[in-house]
N, C-alpha and C positions, 0 to 999 in steps of 0.2 A: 632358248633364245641365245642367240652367238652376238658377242661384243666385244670389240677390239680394245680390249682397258690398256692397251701400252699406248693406242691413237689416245683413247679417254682421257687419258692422263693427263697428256700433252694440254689435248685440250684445254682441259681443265686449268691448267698449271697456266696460259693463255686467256683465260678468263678472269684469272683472278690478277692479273698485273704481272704475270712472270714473264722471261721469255729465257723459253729453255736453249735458245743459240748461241753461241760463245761470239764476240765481236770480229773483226778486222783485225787483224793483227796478232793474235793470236797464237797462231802456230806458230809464226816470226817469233815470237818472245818465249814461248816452249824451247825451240829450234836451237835458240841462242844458250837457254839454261844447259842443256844437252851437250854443249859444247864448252860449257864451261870448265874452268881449271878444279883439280879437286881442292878441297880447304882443306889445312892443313892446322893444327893448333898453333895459337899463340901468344902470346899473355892478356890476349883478353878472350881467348877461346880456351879452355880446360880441356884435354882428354882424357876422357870419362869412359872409355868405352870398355876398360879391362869389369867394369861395374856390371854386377851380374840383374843386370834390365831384363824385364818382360814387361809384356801387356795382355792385356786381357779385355777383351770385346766379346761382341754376337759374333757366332759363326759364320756370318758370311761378312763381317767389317772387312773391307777391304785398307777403308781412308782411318789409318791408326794417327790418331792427335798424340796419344802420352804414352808413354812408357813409366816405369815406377822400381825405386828398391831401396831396402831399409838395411840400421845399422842398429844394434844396440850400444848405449851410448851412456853414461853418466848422468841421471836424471830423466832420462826414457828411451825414446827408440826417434832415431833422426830417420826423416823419411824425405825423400829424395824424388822429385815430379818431375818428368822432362817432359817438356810440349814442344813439339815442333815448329821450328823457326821458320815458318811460310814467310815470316817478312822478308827476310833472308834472299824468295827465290821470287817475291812479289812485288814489286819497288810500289810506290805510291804513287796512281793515278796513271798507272801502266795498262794496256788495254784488258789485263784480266784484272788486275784490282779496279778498273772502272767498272767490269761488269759486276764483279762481285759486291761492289756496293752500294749498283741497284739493286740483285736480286737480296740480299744478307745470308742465305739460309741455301743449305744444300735441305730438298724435300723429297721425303723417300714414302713413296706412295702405291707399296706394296709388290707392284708390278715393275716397275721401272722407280731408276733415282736419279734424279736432276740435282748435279754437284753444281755447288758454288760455284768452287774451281775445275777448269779440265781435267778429269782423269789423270793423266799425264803425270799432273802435278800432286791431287790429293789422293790419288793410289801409288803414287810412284816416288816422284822428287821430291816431294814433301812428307811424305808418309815415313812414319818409325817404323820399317818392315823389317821384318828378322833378316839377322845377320847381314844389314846393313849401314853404314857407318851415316850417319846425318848430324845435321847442327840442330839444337834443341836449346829451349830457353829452361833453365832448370829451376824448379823451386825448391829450396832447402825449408826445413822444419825439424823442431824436436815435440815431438806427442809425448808428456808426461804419462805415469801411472793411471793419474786420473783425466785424462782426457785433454787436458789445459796444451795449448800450443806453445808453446816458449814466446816470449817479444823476439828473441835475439833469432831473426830470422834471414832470410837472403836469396837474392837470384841473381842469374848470373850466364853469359852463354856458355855451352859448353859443346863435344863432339862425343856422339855417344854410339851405343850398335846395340840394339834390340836380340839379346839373345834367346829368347823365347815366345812366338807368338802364340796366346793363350785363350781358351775360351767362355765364357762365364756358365754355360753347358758342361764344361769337361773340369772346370777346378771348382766351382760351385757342388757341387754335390761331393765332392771330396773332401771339402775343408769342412761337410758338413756330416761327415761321416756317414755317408749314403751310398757311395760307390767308391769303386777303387780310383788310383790317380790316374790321369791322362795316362798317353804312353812319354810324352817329354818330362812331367813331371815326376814319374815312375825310374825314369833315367838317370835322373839325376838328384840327389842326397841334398846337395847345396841350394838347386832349386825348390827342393820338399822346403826345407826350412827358410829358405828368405819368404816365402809364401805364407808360412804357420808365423812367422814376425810380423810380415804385412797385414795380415787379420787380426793378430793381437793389438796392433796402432789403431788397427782402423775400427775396433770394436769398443776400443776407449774413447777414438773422438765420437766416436758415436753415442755412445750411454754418455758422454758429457753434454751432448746439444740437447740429448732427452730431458734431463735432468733439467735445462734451461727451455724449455717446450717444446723442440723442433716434433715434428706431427711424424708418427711412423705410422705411414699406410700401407697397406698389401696389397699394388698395382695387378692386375690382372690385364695382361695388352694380347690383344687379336694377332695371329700370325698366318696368314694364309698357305696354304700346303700346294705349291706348283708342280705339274712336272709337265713336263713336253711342254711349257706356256701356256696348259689352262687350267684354272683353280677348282680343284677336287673336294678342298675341305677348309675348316677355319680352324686352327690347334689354338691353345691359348701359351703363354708365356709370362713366366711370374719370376718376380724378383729372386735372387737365393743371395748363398754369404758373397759371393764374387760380386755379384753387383752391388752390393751394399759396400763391399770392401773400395770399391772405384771411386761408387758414387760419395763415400767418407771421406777420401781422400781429395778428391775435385774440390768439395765443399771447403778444405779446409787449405787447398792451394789457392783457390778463390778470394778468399778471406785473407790471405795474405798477400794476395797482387792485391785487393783493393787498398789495407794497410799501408803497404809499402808508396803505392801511388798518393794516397793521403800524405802521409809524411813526408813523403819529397816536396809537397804544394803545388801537385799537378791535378788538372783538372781529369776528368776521366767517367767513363759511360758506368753505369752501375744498373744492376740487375733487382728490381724490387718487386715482390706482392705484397698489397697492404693488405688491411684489415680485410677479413672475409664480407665480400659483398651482401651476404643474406646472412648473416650471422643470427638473427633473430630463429631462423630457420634450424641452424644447426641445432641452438638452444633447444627448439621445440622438439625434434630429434633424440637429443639428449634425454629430454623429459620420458619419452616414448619407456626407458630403460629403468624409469625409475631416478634418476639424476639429475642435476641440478646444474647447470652452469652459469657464470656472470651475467649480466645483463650487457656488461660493455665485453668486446670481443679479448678473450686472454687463452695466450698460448697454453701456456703451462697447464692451466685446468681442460684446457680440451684434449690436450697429449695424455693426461691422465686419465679422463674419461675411456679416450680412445685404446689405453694398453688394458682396464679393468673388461671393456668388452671381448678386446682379443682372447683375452685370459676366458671370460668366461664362454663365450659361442667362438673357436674358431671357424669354425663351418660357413659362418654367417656375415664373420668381419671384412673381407672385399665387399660384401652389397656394401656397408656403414660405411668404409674407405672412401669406394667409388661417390655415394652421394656427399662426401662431406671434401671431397676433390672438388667434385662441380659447383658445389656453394661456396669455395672460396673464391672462386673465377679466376680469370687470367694473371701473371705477372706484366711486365713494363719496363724498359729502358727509359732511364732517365740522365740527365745529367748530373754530374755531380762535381762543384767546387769545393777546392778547400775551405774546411772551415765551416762549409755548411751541415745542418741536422739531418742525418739521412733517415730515410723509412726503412731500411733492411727486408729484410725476409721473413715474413710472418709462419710460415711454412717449415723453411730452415730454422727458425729462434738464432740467427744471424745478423747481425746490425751491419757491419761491412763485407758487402760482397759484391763482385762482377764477373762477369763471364771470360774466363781466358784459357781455359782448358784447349777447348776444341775448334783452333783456326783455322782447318781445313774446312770445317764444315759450318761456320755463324761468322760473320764478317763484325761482330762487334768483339770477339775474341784475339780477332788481326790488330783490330785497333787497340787494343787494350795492350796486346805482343809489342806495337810498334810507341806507346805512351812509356811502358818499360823502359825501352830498348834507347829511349832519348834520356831516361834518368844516369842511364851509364856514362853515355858519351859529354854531354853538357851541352846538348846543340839544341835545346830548347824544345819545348811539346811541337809534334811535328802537324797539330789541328789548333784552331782556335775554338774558345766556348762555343761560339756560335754552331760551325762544323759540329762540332761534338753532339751539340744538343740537335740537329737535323736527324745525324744521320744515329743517334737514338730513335729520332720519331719514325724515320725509315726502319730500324728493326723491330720496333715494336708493330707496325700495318705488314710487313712482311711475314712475320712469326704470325700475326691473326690468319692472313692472307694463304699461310702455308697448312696452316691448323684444318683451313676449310678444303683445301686439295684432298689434304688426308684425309679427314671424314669423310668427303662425299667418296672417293677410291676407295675406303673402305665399305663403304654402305655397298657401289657396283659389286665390289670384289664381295660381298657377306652376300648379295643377292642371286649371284652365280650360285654359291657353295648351298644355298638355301634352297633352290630352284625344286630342288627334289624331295623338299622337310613341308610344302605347304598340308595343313588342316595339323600339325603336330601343336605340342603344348608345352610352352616353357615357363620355369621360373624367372621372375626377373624382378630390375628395381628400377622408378623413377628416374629419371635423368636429366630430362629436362622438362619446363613449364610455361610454353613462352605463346605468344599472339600465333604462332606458326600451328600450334599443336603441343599433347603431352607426348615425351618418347620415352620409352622406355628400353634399359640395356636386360638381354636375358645371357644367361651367367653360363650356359653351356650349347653351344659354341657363345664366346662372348664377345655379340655383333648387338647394334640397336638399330630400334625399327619406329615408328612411329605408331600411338596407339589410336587406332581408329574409330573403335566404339567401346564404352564402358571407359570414357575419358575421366568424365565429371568426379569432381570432388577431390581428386589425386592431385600433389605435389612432389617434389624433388625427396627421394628418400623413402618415398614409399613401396612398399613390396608388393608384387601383383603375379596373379598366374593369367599369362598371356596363352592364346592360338595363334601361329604364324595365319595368315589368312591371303597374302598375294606379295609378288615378288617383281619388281622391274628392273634387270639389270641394267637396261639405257637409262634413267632415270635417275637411279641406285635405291629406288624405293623400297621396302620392307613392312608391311603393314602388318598389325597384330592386333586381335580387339581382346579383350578382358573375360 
């Protein structure tokens, strides 16, 4: 069966509250950026740019949010986050910051991706793109030995130039002594080493949130194999040291915009998952092993749980991962005032955190860029609580909103790739357990389907050996009985 999934998409992305057309006005304020004068530094802009920056994304990132590079330093290694100054090129309540604060979220739904921002601006004028010079909101940090981030921390704008675009494909298995280095990092000496600093910070602050429970799971995420625009196969794509090296570092510039915003006494959007929704569940899980966890929900003993299994089945620990992801359930934007008890990040073991890594791509990372950007100046929070806590509620129904694009897109796009696998038999595990039906995810290709017979008695976590048994790609159906 033949299905237009770049129409689908749309569709879909139209169904759920989006609308993937950019306003009136538009190209007029592109147009204008286009023509602006170049910036030049000034004492309230640093240049930064002689700074040997790279980034490191997916292979096909186009819309680069950060750039990154370290120092060794008296008391650890200073590490250095530039994010792209979208507010810079997005004034407030301009016809693309209006739109983008209906839609929140650029969603990228395999086949096609619908940016926040126009291209223009998140592949282009806003984008940290190699060997080009841009304005960037920088965060400073010092990563101690033992993982601890120094208080005495700072941001600040700066003008920088992205002299390596990298890829977690091509420096992942390198720093993991699995293959040799890229060809750019192979080139250059200075590059090898600010990269072997960058992994030594970022594996500190890491064994330090472990240490305090942050949850380390082994993601397994679906990646479909296109060519000519129609999809062939499903590959899978797993974490390595380069992503964990990014995702270390975000965490802990994160942690420091929300700090910094506490401290000044500015209100500000904060990024929380509480207590895991079914926790009783995980417990039961736990039990399965032989183990024993609390009755009330605690970080720290289930990160512990979770590293004794890895250690002893690795084979086995993505199904454990995967079900003990979905029993935490979603995270949530909320507001947050000074002063007030925050929930943090159950997940992360994080008590202050919010989103401001990635402005080009989550409209609550713009807002958090532009709550900063008034601590410098003195001209006051540029939203009131009120504002703040909406247009939380708006990111949080968009991020659901966006979640459901991508599953059902991936279910069409897994039902193409499947088309030719029905009567086959796979390994798989629980996923979900809901009034809809049980679904179950199967681990190679790793797409889910729903279990149509042999349901009974099954919950979230359990391991089953499925038969694909029918396929609807207008639908995105995948059915599998037991």
């Amino acid at each position: 069966m033949h299905i237009d999934l770049a129409a689908a998409a749309r569709a879909e992305m139209i169904h759920e509250g989006f609308d993937p057309d950019f306003p009136p006005g538009t190209d007029a304020q592109i147009a204008a950026l286009k023509n602006r004068p170049t910036v030049k530094p000034d004492t309230s802009i640093r240049d930064l740019r002689s700074l040997l920056w790279s980034s490191i994304d997916n292979d096909t990132s186009r819309d680069l949010d950060q750039i990154e590079v370290a120092e060794r330093v008296e008391g650890g290694i200073r590490v250095l986050v530039g994010i792209a100054d979208v507010d810079a090129d997005v004034p407030p309540r301009s016809p693309v910051d209006q739109h983008a604060s209906s839609q929140t979220t650029t969603v990228y739904t395999g086949v096609k991706t619908f940016p926040m921002l126009p291209e223009d601006l998140s592949t282009d004028l806003t984008s940290l793109n190699e060997n080009s010079d841009r304005l960037a909101l920088v965060i400073e940090m010092v990563a101690g030995a033992d993982g601890s981030v120094s208080k005495t921390t700072s941001t600040y704008r700066a003008l920088v130039r992205n002299h390596a675009q990298l890829t977690y494909n091509g420096v992942g298995p390198w720093l993991e002594a699995a293959a040799t280095a890229p060809p750019k990092v192979a080139a250059s000496a200075d590059l090898q080493a600010q990269l072997k600093l960058q992994d030594e910070a970022a594996t500190a602050l890491r064994e330090q949130r472990h240490r305090h429970g942050a949850l380390d799971f082994d993601r397994v995420e679906a990646e479909p194999v296109i060519r000519d625009g129609q999809v062939h196969d499903i590959a899978t794509r797993q974490a390595n040291r380069a992503t964990r090296l990014i995702e270390d570092f975000m965490i802990a510039a994160n942690g420091v915009m929300a700090r910094t915003l506490m401290s000044a006494g500015v209100a500000a959007i904060r990024r929380v998952v509480k207590s895991p929704e079914r926790w009783e569940r995980i417990v039961e899980l736990a039990a399965r092993y032989g183990e024993k966890l609390p009755e009330q929900p605690d970080a720290e003993a289930l990160n512990a749980f979770l590293l004794r299994r890895k250690a002893a089945d690795l084979v086995h620990y993505t199904d454990l991962s995967l079900s003990v992801i979905k029993l935490m359930g979603p995270g949530e934007y909320v507001l947050a005032r000074p002063g007030d008890e925050g929930v943090g990040h159950f997940a992360l073991a994080v008590h202050d955190y919010t989103h401001s890594t990635a402005p080009n791509r989550r409209f609550a990372d713009l807002v958090t860029q532009r709550l900063i950007k008034s601590t410098f100046n003195g001209h006051g929070a540029p939203y009131s609580d009120d504002e703040l806590a909406r247009i939380a509620q708006n990111c949080t129904l968009k991020e659901n909103a966006a979640r459901k694009v991508q599953r059902t897109m991936e279910k069409r796009i897994a039902a193409v790739a499947l088309q030719g696998r029905v009567g086959q038999t796979f390994d798989g595990v629980v996923t979900g357990n809901t009034p809809k039906g049980v679904f179950v995810r199967v681990l190679n290709p790793p797409v889910e389907g729903r279990l149509v017979r042999g349901e009974h008695g099954l919950d979230v976590g359990d391991r089953v050996r499925v038969k694909l048994v029918s396929t609807d790609p207008q639908r995105g159906y995948i059915d599998f009985a037991r």
